[in-house]
C-alpha distance (Angstrom), angle and dihedral (degrees) to the residues before:
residue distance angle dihedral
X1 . . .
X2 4.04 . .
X3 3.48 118.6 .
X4 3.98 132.8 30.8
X5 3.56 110.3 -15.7
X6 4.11 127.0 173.7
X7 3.94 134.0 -169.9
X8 3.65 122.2 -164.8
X9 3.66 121.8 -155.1
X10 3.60 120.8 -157.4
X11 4.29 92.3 -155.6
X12 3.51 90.2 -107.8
X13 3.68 129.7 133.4
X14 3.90 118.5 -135.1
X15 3.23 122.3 -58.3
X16 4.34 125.2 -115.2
X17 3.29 117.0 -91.3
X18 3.83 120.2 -94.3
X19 3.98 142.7 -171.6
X20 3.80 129.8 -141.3
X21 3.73 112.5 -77.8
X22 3.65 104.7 15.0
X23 3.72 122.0 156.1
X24 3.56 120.1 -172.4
X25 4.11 125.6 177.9
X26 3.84 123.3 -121.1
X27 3.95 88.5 -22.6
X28 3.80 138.3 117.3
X29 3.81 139.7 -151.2
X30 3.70 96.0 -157.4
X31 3.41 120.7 135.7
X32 3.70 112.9 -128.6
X33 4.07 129.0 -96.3
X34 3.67 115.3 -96.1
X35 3.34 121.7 -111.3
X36 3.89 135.2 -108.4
X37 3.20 118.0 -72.4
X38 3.94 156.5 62.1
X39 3.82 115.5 -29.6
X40 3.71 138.5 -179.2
X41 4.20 123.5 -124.5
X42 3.80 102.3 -161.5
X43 4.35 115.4 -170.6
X44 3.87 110.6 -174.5
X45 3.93 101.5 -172.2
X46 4.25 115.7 166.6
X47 3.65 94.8 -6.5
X48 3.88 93.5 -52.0
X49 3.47 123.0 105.8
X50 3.63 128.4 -156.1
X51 4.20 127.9 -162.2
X52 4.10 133.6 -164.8
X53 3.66 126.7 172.3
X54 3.76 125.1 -117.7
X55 3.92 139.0 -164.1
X56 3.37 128.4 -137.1
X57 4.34 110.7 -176.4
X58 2.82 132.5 176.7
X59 3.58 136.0 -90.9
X60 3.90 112.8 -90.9
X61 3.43 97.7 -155.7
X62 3.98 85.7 64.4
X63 4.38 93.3 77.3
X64 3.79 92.3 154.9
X65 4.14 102.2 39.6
X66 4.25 108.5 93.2
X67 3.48 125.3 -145.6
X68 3.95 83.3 -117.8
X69 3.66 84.2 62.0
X70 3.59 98.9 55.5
X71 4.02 89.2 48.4
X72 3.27 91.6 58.0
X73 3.10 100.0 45.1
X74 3.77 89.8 41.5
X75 3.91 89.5 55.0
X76 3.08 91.3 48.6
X77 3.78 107.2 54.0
X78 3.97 81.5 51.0
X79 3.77 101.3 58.2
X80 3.79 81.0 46.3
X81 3.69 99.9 47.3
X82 3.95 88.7 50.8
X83 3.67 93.4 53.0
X84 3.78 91.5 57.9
X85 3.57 84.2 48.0
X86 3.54 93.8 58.8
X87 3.86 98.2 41.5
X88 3.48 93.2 56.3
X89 3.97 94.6 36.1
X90 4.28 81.5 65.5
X91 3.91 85.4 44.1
X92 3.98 85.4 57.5
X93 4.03 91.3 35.9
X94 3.96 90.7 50.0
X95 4.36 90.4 44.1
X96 3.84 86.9 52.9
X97 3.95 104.6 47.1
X98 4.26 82.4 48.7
X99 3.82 84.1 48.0
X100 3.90 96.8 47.8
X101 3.66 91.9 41.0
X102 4.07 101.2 53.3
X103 3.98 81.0 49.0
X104 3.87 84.6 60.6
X105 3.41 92.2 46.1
X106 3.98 94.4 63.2
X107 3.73 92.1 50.7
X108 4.11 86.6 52.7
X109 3.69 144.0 42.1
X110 3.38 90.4 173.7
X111 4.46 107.2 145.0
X112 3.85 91.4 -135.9
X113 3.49 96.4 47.8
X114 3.75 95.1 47.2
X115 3.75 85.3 49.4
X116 3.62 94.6 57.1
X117 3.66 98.0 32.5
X118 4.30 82.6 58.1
X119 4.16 97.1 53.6
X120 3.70 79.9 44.1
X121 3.13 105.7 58.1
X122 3.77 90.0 33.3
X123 3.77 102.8 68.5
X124 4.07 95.8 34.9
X125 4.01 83.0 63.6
X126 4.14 89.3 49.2
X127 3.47 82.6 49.3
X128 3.81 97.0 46.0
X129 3.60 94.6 48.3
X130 3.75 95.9 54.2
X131 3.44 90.2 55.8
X132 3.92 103.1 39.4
X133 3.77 134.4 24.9
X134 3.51 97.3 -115.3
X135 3.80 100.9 -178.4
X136 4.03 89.7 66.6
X137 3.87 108.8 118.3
X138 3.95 94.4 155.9
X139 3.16 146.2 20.5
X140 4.03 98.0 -94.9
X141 4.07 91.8 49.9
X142 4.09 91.5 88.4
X143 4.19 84.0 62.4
X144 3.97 86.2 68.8
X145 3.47 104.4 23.3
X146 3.51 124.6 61.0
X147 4.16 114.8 -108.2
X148 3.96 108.4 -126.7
X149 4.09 134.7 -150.4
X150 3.60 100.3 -58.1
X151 3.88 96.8 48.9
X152 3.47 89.0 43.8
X153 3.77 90.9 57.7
X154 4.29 98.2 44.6
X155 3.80 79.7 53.8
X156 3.79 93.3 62.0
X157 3.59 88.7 35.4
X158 4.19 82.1 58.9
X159 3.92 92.6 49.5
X160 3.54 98.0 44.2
X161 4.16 93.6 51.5
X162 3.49 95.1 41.5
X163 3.64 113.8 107.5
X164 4.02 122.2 -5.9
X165 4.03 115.6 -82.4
X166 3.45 143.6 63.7
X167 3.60 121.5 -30.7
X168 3.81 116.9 -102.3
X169 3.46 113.1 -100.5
X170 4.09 110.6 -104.1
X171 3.70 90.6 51.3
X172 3.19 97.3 90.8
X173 4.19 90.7 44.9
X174 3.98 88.8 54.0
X175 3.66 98.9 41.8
X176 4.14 81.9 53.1
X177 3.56 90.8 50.1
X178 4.17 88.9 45.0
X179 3.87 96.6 45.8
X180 4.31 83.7 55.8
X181 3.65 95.1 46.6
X182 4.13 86.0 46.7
X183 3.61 87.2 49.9
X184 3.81 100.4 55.9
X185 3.83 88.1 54.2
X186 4.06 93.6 52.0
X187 3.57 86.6 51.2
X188 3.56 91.6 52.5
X189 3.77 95.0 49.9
X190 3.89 82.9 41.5
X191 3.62 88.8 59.8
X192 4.12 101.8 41.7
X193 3.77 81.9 58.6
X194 3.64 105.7 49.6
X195 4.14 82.5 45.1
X196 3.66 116.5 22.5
X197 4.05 95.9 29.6
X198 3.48 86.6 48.3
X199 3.44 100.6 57.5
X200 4.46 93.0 39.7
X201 3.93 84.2 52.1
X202 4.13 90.7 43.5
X203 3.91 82.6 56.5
X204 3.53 96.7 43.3
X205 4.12 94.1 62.8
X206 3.56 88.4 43.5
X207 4.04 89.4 64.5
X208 4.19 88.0 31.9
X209 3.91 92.0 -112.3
X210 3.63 132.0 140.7
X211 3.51 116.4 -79.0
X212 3.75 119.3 -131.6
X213 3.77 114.5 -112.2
X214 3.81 132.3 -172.3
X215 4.04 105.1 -100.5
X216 3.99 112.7 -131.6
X217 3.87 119.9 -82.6
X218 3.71 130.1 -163.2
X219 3.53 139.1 -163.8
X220 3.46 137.1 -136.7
X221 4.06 119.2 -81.8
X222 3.67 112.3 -98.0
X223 3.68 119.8 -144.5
Protein backbone atom coordinates (compact mmCIF):
# COMPACT_ATOMS: atom_id res chain seq x y z
CA UNK A 1 0.00 0.00 0.00
CA UNK A 2 1.14 3.87 -0.22
CA UNK A 3 2.76 5.29 2.51
CA UNK A 4 5.16 3.79 5.30
CA UNK A 5 4.95 0.23 5.34
CA UNK A 6 7.25 -2.36 7.55
CA UNK A 7 7.73 -6.27 7.56
CA UNK A 8 9.33 -8.03 10.33
CA UNK A 9 10.96 -11.27 9.87
CA UNK A 10 11.44 -13.50 12.66
CA UNK A 11 14.76 -15.44 10.75
CA UNK A 12 12.78 -18.29 10.20
CA UNK A 13 12.38 -20.31 7.14
CA UNK A 14 8.78 -21.38 6.09
CA UNK A 15 6.86 -23.12 8.02
CA UNK A 16 5.46 -27.14 7.20
CA UNK A 17 2.60 -27.44 5.61
CA UNK A 18 -0.66 -27.89 7.58
CA UNK A 19 -4.54 -28.70 7.14
CA UNK A 20 -7.54 -27.25 8.97
CA UNK A 21 -7.98 -28.71 12.37
CA UNK A 22 -4.81 -30.37 13.08
CA UNK A 23 -3.65 -31.01 16.56
CA UNK A 24 -0.38 -32.26 17.15
CA UNK A 25 1.28 -32.97 20.84
CA UNK A 26 4.50 -31.28 22.07
CA UNK A 27 5.48 -30.66 18.30
CA UNK A 28 6.10 -27.72 15.98
CA UNK A 29 5.84 -26.82 12.29
CA UNK A 30 8.28 -24.05 12.39
CA UNK A 31 10.65 -23.72 9.96
CA UNK A 32 14.07 -23.37 11.32
CA UNK A 33 16.22 -19.98 12.01
CA UNK A 34 18.54 -19.02 9.33
CA UNK A 35 21.85 -19.18 9.75
CA UNK A 36 24.71 -16.58 10.16
CA UNK A 37 25.58 -14.88 7.60
CA UNK A 38 25.12 -12.35 4.62
CA UNK A 39 21.59 -12.11 3.19
CA UNK A 40 19.79 -10.28 0.51
CA UNK A 41 16.38 -7.93 1.19
CA UNK A 42 14.89 -7.63 -2.30
CA UNK A 43 11.61 -4.80 -2.69
CA UNK A 44 10.09 -4.97 -6.24
CA UNK A 45 7.61 -1.92 -6.18
CA UNK A 46 6.07 -0.71 -9.95
CA UNK A 47 8.17 -2.99 -11.88
CA UNK A 48 11.44 -1.79 -10.18
CA UNK A 49 13.14 -3.67 -7.82
CA UNK A 50 15.42 -2.53 -5.23
CA UNK A 51 18.22 -4.80 -3.07
CA UNK A 52 20.36 -4.13 0.36
CA UNK A 53 22.44 -6.56 2.15
CA UNK A 54 21.84 -7.74 5.66
CA UNK A 55 23.76 -9.60 8.53
CA UNK A 56 22.64 -12.05 10.56
CA UNK A 57 25.65 -13.11 13.50
CA UNK A 58 25.65 -14.92 15.67
CA UNK A 59 24.85 -14.75 19.16
CA UNK A 60 27.93 -13.86 21.38
CA UNK A 61 26.82 -15.25 24.30
CA UNK A 62 27.01 -18.72 22.37
CA UNK A 63 31.37 -18.99 22.76
CA UNK A 64 31.31 -22.76 22.48
CA UNK A 65 28.43 -23.38 19.57
CA UNK A 66 30.37 -23.64 15.79
CA UNK A 67 29.05 -22.50 12.78
CA UNK A 68 29.27 -26.30 11.77
CA UNK A 69 26.91 -26.79 14.53
CA UNK A 70 24.34 -24.53 13.46
CA UNK A 71 24.50 -26.17 9.80
CA UNK A 72 23.81 -29.13 11.00
CA UNK A 73 21.49 -28.40 12.92
CA UNK A 74 20.09 -26.06 10.32
CA UNK A 75 20.03 -29.00 7.74
CA UNK A 76 18.65 -30.85 9.78
CA UNK A 77 15.54 -29.07 10.99
CA UNK A 78 14.95 -28.70 7.08
CA UNK A 79 14.92 -32.31 6.00
CA UNK A 80 12.64 -32.58 9.02
CA UNK A 81 10.40 -29.72 8.37
CA UNK A 82 9.83 -31.10 4.72
CA UNK A 83 8.87 -34.45 5.90
CA UNK A 84 6.04 -33.02 7.95
CA UNK A 85 5.26 -31.22 4.97
CA UNK A 86 4.83 -34.16 3.04
CA UNK A 87 2.92 -36.26 5.64
CA UNK A 88 0.41 -33.87 6.01
CA UNK A 89 0.42 -32.80 2.19
CA UNK A 90 -0.97 -36.82 1.71
CA UNK A 91 -3.30 -36.03 4.76
CA UNK A 92 -4.69 -33.06 2.51
CA UNK A 93 -4.32 -35.28 -0.82
CA UNK A 94 -6.25 -38.27 0.90
CA UNK A 95 -9.20 -35.49 2.51
CA UNK A 96 -9.65 -34.22 -1.09
CA UNK A 97 -10.00 -37.49 -3.26
CA UNK A 98 -12.83 -38.52 -0.24
CA UNK A 99 -14.17 -34.99 -0.85
CA UNK A 100 -14.28 -35.20 -4.74
CA UNK A 101 -15.57 -38.63 -4.64
CA UNK A 102 -18.80 -38.18 -2.21
CA UNK A 103 -19.49 -35.17 -4.71
CA UNK A 104 -19.62 -37.93 -7.42
CA UNK A 105 -21.63 -39.91 -5.48
CA UNK A 106 -24.65 -37.32 -5.43
CA UNK A 107 -24.59 -36.96 -9.14
CA UNK A 108 -24.82 -41.06 -9.29
CA UNK A 109 -26.46 -44.02 -7.81
CA UNK A 110 -25.00 -46.02 -10.12
CA UNK A 111 -24.08 -49.89 -8.11
CA UNK A 112 -20.58 -50.00 -9.72
CA UNK A 113 -19.69 -46.72 -8.94
CA UNK A 114 -20.79 -46.92 -5.36
CA UNK A 115 -18.79 -50.09 -5.25
CA UNK A 116 -15.70 -48.53 -6.29
CA UNK A 117 -16.24 -45.26 -4.73
CA UNK A 118 -16.54 -47.63 -1.16
CA UNK A 119 -12.92 -49.64 -1.57
CA UNK A 120 -11.85 -46.20 -2.41
CA UNK A 121 -12.57 -44.45 0.08
CA UNK A 122 -11.86 -47.38 2.34
CA UNK A 123 -8.13 -47.79 2.03
CA UNK A 124 -7.31 -43.82 1.67
CA UNK A 125 -8.81 -43.67 5.39
CA UNK A 126 -6.35 -46.83 6.45
CA UNK A 127 -3.93 -44.86 4.94
CA UNK A 128 -4.90 -41.56 6.59
CA UNK A 129 -5.05 -42.93 9.91
CA UNK A 130 -1.59 -44.38 9.89
CA UNK A 131 -0.29 -41.28 9.14
CA UNK A 132 -2.46 -38.86 11.33
CA UNK A 133 -4.44 -39.24 14.52
CA UNK A 134 -7.61 -38.62 13.15
CA UNK A 135 -9.79 -38.85 16.26
CA UNK A 136 -8.03 -35.53 17.72
CA UNK A 137 -10.72 -32.79 18.16
CA UNK A 138 -8.70 -30.83 20.93
CA UNK A 139 -5.87 -30.30 22.24
CA UNK A 140 -6.13 -32.96 25.25
CA UNK A 141 -7.28 -35.91 22.70
CA UNK A 142 -3.39 -36.95 21.98
CA UNK A 143 -3.33 -37.83 26.08
CA UNK A 144 -5.76 -40.84 25.21
CA UNK A 145 -5.16 -41.48 21.85
CA UNK A 146 -2.06 -42.47 20.54
CA UNK A 147 -0.11 -39.55 18.30
CA UNK A 148 0.80 -41.09 14.76
CA UNK A 149 3.78 -40.46 12.03
CA UNK A 150 3.32 -36.95 11.37
CA UNK A 151 3.16 -35.81 15.07
CA UNK A 152 5.86 -37.88 15.76
CA UNK A 153 7.96 -36.10 13.19
CA UNK A 154 6.92 -32.08 14.22
CA UNK A 155 8.07 -33.38 17.61
CA UNK A 156 11.60 -34.06 16.40
CA UNK A 157 11.36 -31.15 14.32
CA UNK A 158 10.70 -29.27 18.00
CA UNK A 159 13.83 -30.98 19.63
CA UNK A 160 16.10 -30.49 16.96
CA UNK A 161 15.30 -26.41 16.69
CA UNK A 162 15.22 -25.87 20.14
CA UNK A 163 18.11 -24.07 21.41
CA UNK A 164 21.25 -23.13 19.09
CA UNK A 165 23.97 -26.07 18.57
CA UNK A 166 24.44 -29.23 17.27
CA UNK A 167 21.76 -31.62 17.14
CA UNK A 168 21.77 -34.37 19.78
CA UNK A 169 22.99 -37.38 18.60
CA UNK A 170 19.93 -40.02 17.93
CA UNK A 171 18.14 -37.48 15.92
CA UNK A 172 19.37 -38.27 13.08
CA UNK A 173 18.77 -42.34 13.89
CA UNK A 174 14.95 -41.54 14.64
CA UNK A 175 14.31 -39.20 11.90
CA UNK A 176 15.85 -42.33 9.66
CA UNK A 177 13.63 -44.62 11.24
CA UNK A 178 10.54 -41.86 10.73
CA UNK A 179 11.32 -41.00 7.04
CA UNK A 180 10.92 -45.25 6.46
CA UNK A 181 7.83 -45.55 8.37
CA UNK A 182 6.52 -42.26 6.25
CA UNK A 183 7.56 -43.99 3.26
CA UNK A 184 5.57 -47.23 3.62
CA UNK A 185 2.41 -45.09 3.96
CA UNK A 186 3.15 -42.98 0.58
CA UNK A 187 3.57 -46.14 -1.04
CA UNK A 188 0.41 -47.28 0.16
CA UNK A 189 -1.49 -44.22 -0.96
CA UNK A 190 0.74 -44.59 -4.13
CA UNK A 191 -0.67 -47.88 -4.65
CA UNK A 192 -4.65 -47.22 -3.81
CA UNK A 193 -4.28 -44.72 -6.61
CA UNK A 194 -2.68 -46.52 -9.34
CA UNK A 195 -5.47 -49.42 -8.34
CA UNK A 196 -8.46 -48.26 -6.57
CA UNK A 197 -8.51 -44.56 -8.20
CA UNK A 198 -8.10 -46.14 -11.28
CA UNK A 199 -10.84 -48.21 -11.30
CA UNK A 200 -13.49 -45.12 -9.47
CA UNK A 201 -12.16 -42.84 -12.38
CA UNK A 202 -12.60 -45.93 -15.08
CA UNK A 203 -16.30 -45.84 -13.80
CA UNK A 204 -16.65 -42.33 -13.82
CA UNK A 205 -16.11 -42.00 -17.89
CA UNK A 206 -18.26 -44.81 -18.30
CA UNK A 207 -21.31 -42.66 -16.77
CA UNK A 208 -19.57 -39.25 -18.46
CA UNK A 209 -18.71 -37.77 -14.93
CA UNK A 210 -15.82 -35.98 -13.68
CA UNK A 211 -13.01 -37.92 -12.89
CA UNK A 212 -11.29 -37.40 -9.60
CA UNK A 213 -7.83 -35.92 -9.86
CA UNK A 214 -5.10 -35.34 -7.27
CA UNK A 215 -5.35 -31.42 -6.33
CA UNK A 216 -1.81 -29.57 -6.43
CA UNK A 217 0.56 -29.79 -3.37
CA UNK A 218 3.51 -27.71 -2.48
CA UNK A 219 6.30 -27.84 -0.33
CA UNK A 220 7.95 -25.67 1.80
CA UNK A 221 10.65 -23.05 0.26
CA UNK A 222 14.10 -24.26 0.59
CA UNK A 223 16.82 -21.87 1.24
Amino acid sequence: NAGINMQAWDLRYEPAKTFPGMILWGATTNGPVALPGSYTVRLTVDGKTFMQPVTIRANPLLKDVTLADLREQFDLAIAIRDKVSEANNAVIKIRDYKKQTEERLKQSSDPALKIAADSLVKHLSEVEESIYQVRNQSGQDPLNFPIKVNNRLATLLATVSRGEGKPIGAARPIFNDLSTELKVETDRLAKVEREDLAKLNAELRRLGLKEVSSPPLTLAGRP
